[in-house]
C-alpha positions in Angstrom: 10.3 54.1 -163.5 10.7 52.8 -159.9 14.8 52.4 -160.5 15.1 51.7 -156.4 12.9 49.5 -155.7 14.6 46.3 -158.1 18.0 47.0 -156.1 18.1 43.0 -154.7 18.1 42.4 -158.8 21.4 44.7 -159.1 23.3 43.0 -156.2 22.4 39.7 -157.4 23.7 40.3 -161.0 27.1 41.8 -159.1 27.2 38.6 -157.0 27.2 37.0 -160.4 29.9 39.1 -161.6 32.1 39.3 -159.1 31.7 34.9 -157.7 33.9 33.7 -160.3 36.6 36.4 -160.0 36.5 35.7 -156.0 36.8 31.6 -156.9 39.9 32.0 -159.7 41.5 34.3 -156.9 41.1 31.3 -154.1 43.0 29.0 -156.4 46.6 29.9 -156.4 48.4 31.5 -157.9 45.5 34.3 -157.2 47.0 36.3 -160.4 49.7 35.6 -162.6 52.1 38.7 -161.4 54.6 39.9 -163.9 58.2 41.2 -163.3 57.1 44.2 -161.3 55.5 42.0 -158.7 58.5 38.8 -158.6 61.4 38.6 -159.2 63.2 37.6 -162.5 64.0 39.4 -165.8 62.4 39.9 -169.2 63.9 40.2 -172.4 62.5 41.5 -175.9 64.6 40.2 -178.6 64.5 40.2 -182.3 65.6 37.9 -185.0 67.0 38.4 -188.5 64.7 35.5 -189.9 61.1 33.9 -188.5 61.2 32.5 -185.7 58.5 30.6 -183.5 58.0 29.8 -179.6 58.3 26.6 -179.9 61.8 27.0 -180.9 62.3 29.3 -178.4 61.2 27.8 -175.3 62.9 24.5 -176.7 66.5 26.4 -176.9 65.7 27.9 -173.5 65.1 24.5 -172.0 68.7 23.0 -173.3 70.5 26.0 -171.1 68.6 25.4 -167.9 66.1 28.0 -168.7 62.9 25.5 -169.2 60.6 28.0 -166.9 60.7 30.3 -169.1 58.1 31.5 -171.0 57.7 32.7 -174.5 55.7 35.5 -175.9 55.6 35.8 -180.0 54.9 39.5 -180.5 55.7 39.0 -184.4 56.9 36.7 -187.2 60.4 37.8 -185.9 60.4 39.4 -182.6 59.8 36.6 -178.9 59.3 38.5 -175.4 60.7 35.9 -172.5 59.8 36.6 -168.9 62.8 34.0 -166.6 64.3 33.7 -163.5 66.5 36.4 -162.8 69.6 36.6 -164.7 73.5 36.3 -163.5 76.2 38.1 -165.2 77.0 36.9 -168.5 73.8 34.9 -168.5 71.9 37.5 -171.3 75.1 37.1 -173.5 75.4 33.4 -173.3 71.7 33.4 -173.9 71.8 35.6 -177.0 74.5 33.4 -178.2 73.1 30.1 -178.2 69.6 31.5 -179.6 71.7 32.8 -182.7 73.2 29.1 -183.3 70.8 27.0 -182.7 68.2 28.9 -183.8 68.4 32.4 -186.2 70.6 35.4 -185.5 69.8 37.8 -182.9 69.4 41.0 -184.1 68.6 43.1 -181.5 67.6 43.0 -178.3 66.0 46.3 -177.1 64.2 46.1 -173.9 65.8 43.9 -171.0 64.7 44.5 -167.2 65.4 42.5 -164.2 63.5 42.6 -160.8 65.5 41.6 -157.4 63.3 39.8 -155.2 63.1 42.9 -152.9 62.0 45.3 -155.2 59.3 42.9 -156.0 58.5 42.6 -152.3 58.6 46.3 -152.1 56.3 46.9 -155.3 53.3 45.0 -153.5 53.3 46.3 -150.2 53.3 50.0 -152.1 50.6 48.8 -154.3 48.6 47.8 -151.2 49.7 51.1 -149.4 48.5 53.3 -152.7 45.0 51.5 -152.6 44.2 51.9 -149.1 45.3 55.5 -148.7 43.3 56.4 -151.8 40.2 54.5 -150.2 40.8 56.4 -147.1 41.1 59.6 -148.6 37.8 58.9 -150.7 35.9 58.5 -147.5 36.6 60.8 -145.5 36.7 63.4 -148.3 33.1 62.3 -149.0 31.9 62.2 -146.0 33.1 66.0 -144.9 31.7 67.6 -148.6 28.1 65.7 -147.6 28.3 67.4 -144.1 25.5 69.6 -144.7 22.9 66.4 -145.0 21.9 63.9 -142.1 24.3 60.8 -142.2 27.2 61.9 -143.8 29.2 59.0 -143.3 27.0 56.8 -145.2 27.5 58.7 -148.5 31.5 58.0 -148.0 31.2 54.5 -146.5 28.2 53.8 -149.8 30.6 55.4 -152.0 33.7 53.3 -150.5 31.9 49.9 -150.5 30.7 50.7 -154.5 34.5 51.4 -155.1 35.2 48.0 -153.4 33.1 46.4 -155.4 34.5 47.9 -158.5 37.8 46.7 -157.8 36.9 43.2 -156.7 35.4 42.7 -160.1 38.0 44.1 -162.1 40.7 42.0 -159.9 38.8 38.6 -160.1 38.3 39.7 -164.3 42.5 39.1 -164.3 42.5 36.6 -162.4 40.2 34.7 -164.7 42.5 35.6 -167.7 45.4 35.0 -165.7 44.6 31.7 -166.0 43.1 31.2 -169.1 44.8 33.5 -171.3 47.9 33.7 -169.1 47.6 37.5 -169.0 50.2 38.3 -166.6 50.0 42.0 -164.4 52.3 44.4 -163.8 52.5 48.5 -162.2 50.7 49.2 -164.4 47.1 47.4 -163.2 47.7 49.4 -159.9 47.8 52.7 -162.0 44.5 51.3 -163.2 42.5 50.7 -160.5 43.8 54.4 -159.3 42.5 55.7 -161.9 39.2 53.8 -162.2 38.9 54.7 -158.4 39.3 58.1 -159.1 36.3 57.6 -162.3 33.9 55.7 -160.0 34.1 57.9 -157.2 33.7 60.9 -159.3 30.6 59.1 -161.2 29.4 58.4 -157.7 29.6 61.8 -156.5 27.5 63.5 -159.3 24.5 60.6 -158.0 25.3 61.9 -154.6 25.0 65.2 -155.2 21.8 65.3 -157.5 20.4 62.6 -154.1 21.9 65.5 -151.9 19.6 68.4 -153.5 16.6 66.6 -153.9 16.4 65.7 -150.5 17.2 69.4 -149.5 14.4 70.8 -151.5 12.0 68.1 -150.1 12.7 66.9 -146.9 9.9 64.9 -145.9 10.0 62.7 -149.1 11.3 59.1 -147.9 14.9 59.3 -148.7 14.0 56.1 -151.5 12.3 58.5 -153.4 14.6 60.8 -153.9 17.0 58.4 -154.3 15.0 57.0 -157.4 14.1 60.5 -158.9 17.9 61.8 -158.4 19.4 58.7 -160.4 16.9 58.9 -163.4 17.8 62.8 -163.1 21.1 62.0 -163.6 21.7 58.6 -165.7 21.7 60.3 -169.2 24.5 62.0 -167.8 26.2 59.4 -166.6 26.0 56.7 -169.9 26.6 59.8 -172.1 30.1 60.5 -170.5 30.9 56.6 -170.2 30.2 56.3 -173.8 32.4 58.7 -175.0 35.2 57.7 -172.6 35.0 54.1 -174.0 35.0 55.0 -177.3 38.2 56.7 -176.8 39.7 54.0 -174.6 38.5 51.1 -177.1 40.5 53.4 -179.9 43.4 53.4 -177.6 43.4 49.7 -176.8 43.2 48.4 -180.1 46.1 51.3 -182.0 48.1 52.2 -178.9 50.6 49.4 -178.7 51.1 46.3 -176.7 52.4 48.5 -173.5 49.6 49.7 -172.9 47.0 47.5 -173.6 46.9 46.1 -169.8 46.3 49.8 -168.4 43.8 51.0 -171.1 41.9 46.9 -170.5 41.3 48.3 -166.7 40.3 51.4 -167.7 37.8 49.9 -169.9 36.4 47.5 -167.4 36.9 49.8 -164.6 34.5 52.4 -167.1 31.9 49.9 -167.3 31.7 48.7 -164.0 32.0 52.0 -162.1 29.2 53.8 -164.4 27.0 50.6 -163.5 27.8 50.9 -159.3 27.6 54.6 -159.5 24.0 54.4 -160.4 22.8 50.3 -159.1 25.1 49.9 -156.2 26.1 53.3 -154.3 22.5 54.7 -154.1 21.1 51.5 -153.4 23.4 51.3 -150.1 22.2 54.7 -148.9 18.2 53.2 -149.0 19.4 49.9 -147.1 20.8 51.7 -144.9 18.0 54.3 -144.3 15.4 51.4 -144.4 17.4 49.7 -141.5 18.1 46.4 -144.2 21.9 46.9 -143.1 21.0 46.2 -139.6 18.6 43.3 -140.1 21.0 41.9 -142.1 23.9 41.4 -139.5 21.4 40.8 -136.9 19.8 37.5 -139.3 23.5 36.2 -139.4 23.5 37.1 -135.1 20.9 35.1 -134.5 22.1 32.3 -137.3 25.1 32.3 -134.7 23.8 31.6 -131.9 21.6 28.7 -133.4 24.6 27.3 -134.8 26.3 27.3 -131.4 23.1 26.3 -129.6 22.6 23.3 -132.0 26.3 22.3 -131.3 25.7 22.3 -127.9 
């Protein structure tokens, strides 16, 4: 089974994958951020009797709070996400919710983001993901040292983590705005920990790819390539399978808080087993067959034409 050789087929079904995610991101908002990443408060709250969102959101609009929006998480209990709350605003909300619509019982949970905090959140989201990236390639690219090319197993393994991430990004986006699935802190812990998966899923490819070409080193580096991912794929699906298994138990018995962190574990699972084995090798044989460079030079000369045409 020449696994290698139908690569243009894997990076097509990708572009698939990952074309609507990079679309739903280009039309704002590019993800529906939660209260972690802008500013305003959200409040669980329970009633003594049924209650509905409808009557919720209608209340809400009669005090001035007609943005807000209105989660049922059961017959009796709402979650509203608002603007940012002023002193006394909670209580007067609490009391006009219990006369014009049932008694308020309870209301557990109630956090509020400033605007800064929300600024700050992002820019240490972005900070997180790009150190970790770092990190991951030059890691890589020192424990590969004893091979030709080092760098390209870190940069391969980088751009397949990229690729992972863009796909599990664009994957909220789309339910962002068709579900209105909102994200939080917690994604960012999830695409940690999916980099963390991926690379590590990447690295047992690598390494398999790393001893076959030390034990035959005039075999085209394709070749091994091929023989080191069938070598290794059983592997690979077998640990996936069980990890999904435990992170679809998790998902569907471990509670509403954590269903966004376990849903990019699951995706990030999926994704990362399929790059580990379809995406990172495959960059190593464009690269070795020169395919990289013919590339950018194709879209050099496409340049030039351009500007001569203009001209």
């Amino acid at each position: 089974m020449n696994v290698v050789s139908k690569r243009k087929w894997y990076f097509l079904l990708s572009a698939l994958v990952i074309l609507p995610g990079v679309i739903s991101l280009i039309i704002p908002p590019p993800l529906r951020a939660g209260i972690d990443f802008s500013s305003g408060s959200a409040i669980e709250m329970s009633f003594i009797e049924d209650v509905t969102e409808h009557e919720i959101r209608a209340a809400l609009g009669e005090i001035d709070h007609q943005e807000s929006k209105v989660q049922q998480m059961d017959s009796r209990t709402v979650f509203i996400r608002t603007k940012e709350l002023q002193k006394g605003e909670l209580q007067l909300i609490q009391a006009y919710l219990t006369d014009e619509v049932a008694e308020v019982t309870s209301v557990p949970n109630v956090d509020t983001v400033s605007p800064e905090v929300a600024g700050e959140t992002v820019r240490n989201a972005i900070i997180a993901v790009l150190v970790a990236a770092f990190a991951i390639l030059l890691f890589i690219s020192w424990a590969f040292r004893s091979i030709p090319n080092p760098l390209r197993y870190g940069v391969s393994a980088l751009l397949a983590l990229f690729h992972d991430l863009l796909i599990i990004i664009g994957i909220f986006s789309v339910l962002g705005k068709v579900v209105d699935l909102e994200v939080n802190a917690m994604l960012i812990v999830g695409l940690l920990a999916v980099a963390g998966y991926s690379v590590n899923d990447t690295i047992v490819v690598f390494d398999r790819i790393r001893e076959n070409v030390a034990r035959n080193i005039d075999r085209p580096l394709a070749e091994s390539v091929n023989v080191s991912i069938l070598e290794s794929m059983g592997r690979s699906l077998g640990t996936s399978c069980t990890t999904l298994f435990a992170l679809f138990a998790l998902y569907f018995i471990g509670g509403d808080t954590l269903k966004e962190f376990v849903l990019v574990l699951i995706i990030g699972t999926i994704v990362g087993t399929y790059s580990s084995i379809f995406i990172a090798a495959q960059f190593l044989v464009l690269w070795d067959q020169g395919e990289v460079g013919r590339f950018f030079e194709f879209l050099r000369l496409r340049r030039r034409r351009e500007r001569s045409s203009t001209n």
